[in-house]
N, C-alpha and C positions, 0 to 999 in steps of 0.2 A: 351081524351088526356089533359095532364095540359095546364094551360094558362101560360100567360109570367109570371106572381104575382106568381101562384101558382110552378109554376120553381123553382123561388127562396126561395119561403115558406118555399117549402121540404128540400132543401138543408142548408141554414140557418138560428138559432134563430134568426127571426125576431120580432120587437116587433111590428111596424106598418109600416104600406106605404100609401104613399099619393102622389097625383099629384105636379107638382112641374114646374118652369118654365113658358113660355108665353102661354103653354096652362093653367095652372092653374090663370092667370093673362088676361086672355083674349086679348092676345095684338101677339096672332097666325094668320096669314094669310090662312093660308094650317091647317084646323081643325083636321087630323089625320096625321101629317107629325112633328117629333121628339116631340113628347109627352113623356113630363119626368116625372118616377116614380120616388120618393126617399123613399129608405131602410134603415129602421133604425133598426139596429142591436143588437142584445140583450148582453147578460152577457157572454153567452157563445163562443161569438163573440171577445169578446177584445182583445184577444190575437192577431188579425191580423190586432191592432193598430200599433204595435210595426213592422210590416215588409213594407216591399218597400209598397208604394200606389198600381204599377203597377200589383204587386202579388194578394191584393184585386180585383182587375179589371178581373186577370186569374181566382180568384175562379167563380168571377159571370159568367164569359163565358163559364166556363165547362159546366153548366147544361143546361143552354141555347143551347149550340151546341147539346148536346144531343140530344135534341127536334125539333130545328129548322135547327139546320146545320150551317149554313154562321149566324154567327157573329162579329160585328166589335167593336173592342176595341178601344174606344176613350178616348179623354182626364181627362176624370171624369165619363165618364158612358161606360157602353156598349149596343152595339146598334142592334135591329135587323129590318128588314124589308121585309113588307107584301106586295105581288104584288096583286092587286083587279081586277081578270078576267072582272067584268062587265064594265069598264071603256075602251078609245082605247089609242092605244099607244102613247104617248108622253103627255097625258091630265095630269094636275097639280095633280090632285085626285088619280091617279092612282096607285102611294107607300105610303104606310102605315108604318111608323116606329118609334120604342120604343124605348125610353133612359132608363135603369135601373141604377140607381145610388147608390152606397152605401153608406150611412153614420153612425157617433156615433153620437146620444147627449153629447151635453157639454156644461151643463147648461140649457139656453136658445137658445143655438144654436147650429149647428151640425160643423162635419165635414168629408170632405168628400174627397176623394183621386185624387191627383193632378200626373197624369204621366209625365208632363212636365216637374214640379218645382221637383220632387220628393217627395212632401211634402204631411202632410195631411192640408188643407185649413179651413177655419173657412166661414158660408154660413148661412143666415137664410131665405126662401123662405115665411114666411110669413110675414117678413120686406119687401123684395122686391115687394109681392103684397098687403102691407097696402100704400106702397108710390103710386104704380102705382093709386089705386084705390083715392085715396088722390087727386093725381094732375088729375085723370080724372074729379073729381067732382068738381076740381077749374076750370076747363075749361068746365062744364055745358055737360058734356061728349061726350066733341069731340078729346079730348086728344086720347084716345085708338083708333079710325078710323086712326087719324093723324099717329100714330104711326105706323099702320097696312101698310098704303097705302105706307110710307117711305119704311116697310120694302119690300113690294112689288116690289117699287123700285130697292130694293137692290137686291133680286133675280132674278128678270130681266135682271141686270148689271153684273153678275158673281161674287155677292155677294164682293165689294170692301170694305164694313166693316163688321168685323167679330173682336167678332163672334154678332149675330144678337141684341143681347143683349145691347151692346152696343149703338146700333141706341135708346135702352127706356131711359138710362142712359144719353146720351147727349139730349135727346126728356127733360125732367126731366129739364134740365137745361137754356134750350135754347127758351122754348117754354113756354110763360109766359101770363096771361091776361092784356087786354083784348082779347079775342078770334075773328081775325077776320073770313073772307071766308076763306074756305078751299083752294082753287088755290092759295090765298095769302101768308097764314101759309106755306104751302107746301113749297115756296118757300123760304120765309123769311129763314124756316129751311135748305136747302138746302144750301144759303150762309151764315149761320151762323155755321152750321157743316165743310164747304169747312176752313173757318177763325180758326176753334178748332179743329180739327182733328189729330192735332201732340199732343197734350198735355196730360196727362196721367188723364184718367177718372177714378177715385176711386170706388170702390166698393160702395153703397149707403149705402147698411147697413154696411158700415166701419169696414168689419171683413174679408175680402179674399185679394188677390191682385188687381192690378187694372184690372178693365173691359178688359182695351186696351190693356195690356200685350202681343197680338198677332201683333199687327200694327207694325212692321217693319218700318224703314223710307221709304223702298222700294212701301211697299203697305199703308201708309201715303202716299204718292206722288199721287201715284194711285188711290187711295179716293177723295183724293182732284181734282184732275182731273175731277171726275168722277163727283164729288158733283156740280163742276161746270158748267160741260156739263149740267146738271140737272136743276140748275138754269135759263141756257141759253133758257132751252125747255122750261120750264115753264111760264119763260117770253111773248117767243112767244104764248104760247099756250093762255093767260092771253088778251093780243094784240089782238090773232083772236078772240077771242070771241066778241068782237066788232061787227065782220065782215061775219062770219059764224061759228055757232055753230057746226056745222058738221064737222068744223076744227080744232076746241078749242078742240074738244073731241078724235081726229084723233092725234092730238099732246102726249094728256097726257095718251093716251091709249099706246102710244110709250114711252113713259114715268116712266108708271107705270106697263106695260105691262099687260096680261088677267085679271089681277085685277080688273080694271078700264075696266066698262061697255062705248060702245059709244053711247048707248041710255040713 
């Protein structure tokens, strides 16, 4: 049977596809959990530059449903997902799921179909992991853990910034040398995220909308709440460590949830 690539192969001139996103950037918590492919489209493709983004999104799904059945169209990709019998229920591991995204080249950068804005977006994914890679090595590479463990956080939380992306984007700005302990960083970032959370985070490589475009004041409020409670644990958690390690670790394991080992 075809694979998810080879799905779309048959179906459309493709020129290439490559990994794309915080799995290609290494700044994934969950190693097989929305792993994005990006499609770049050939010549004989152009013509469904010119139609709604959403439409591009149906053609990728026809063939995909073909194969797999249940897929979900989302904001810029479509998505499908693998249950992995060997794993028990409710364990992190246990769905498996793929972003297919399509894009053009244009130029140096693609673009790629936005069902929200109705627009097609401007996107460069090896901009995005030459900065990440950049600022990991300015912080002697603890930047990408810091950024993991946040997003950990986040998941944990019922995901109060989204899209996840976002947490590399303010990580990127907020998070600066010298690099201290990690319980420390962790936190510093937590209230310095809680203080920017309202303000509109630009795209890094300066060609899409902003990151934040989803933030709501509603779910802004909620973030910040959230950031704060975060803080608040962390603090404690920083305190017992004084007093009992078995405590310090019992906090940020509540914290960060399975992430965080309490040995």
């Amino acid at each position: 049977m075809p694979t998810f690539r080879e799905c779309i192969r048959n179906r459309f001139d493709i020129k290439r596809d490559f990994l794309s996103g915080s799995y290609a950037r290494h700044t994934k918590t969950k190693p097989l959990k929305d792993v994005d492919i990006l499609f770049v489209l050939g010549d004989d493709e152009a013509w469904r530059r010119e139609k709604p983004p959403v439409e591009m999104l149906r053609a990728f799904e026809n063939p995909l449903k073909d194969r797999y059945g249940v897929v979900e169209i989302g904001r810029r990709s479509v998505t499908i997902e693998f249950e992995k019998p060997n794993y028990p229920d409710g364990h992190e591991g246990k769905i498996l799921s793929i972003d297919g995204v399509p894009a053009f080249r244009l130029d140096d950068d693609y673009e790629i179909p936005d069902k929200i804005t109705g627009t097609w977006i401007k996107t460069n994914p090896r901009t995005h992991a030459e900065q990440a890679t950049a600022k990991n090595e300015q912080l002697s590479g603890r930047w990408k853990p810091l950024v993991k463990m946040v997003k950990a956080w986040n998941r944990a939380n019922g995901r109060p910034i989204k899209p996840s992306f976002l947490i590399e984007v303010m990580a990127q700005r907020l998070v600066d040398p010298p690099f201290s302990a990690y319980p420390e960083e962790i936190r510093n970032f937590f209230a310095a995220a809680a203080g920017t959370i309202e303000i509109d985070w630009s795209d890094p490589g300066r060609l899409g909308p902003p990151v934040s475009d989803q933030m709501t004041s509603e779910l802004v409020a909620a973030a910040r709440t959230a950031l704060r409670e975060a803080e608040r644990k962390a603090t404690l958690a920083m305190r017992a460590e004084r007093n009992s390690q078995g405590e310090a670790l019992r906090i940020w394991r509540e914290i960060l949830g399975g992430y965080f080992p309490l040995s």
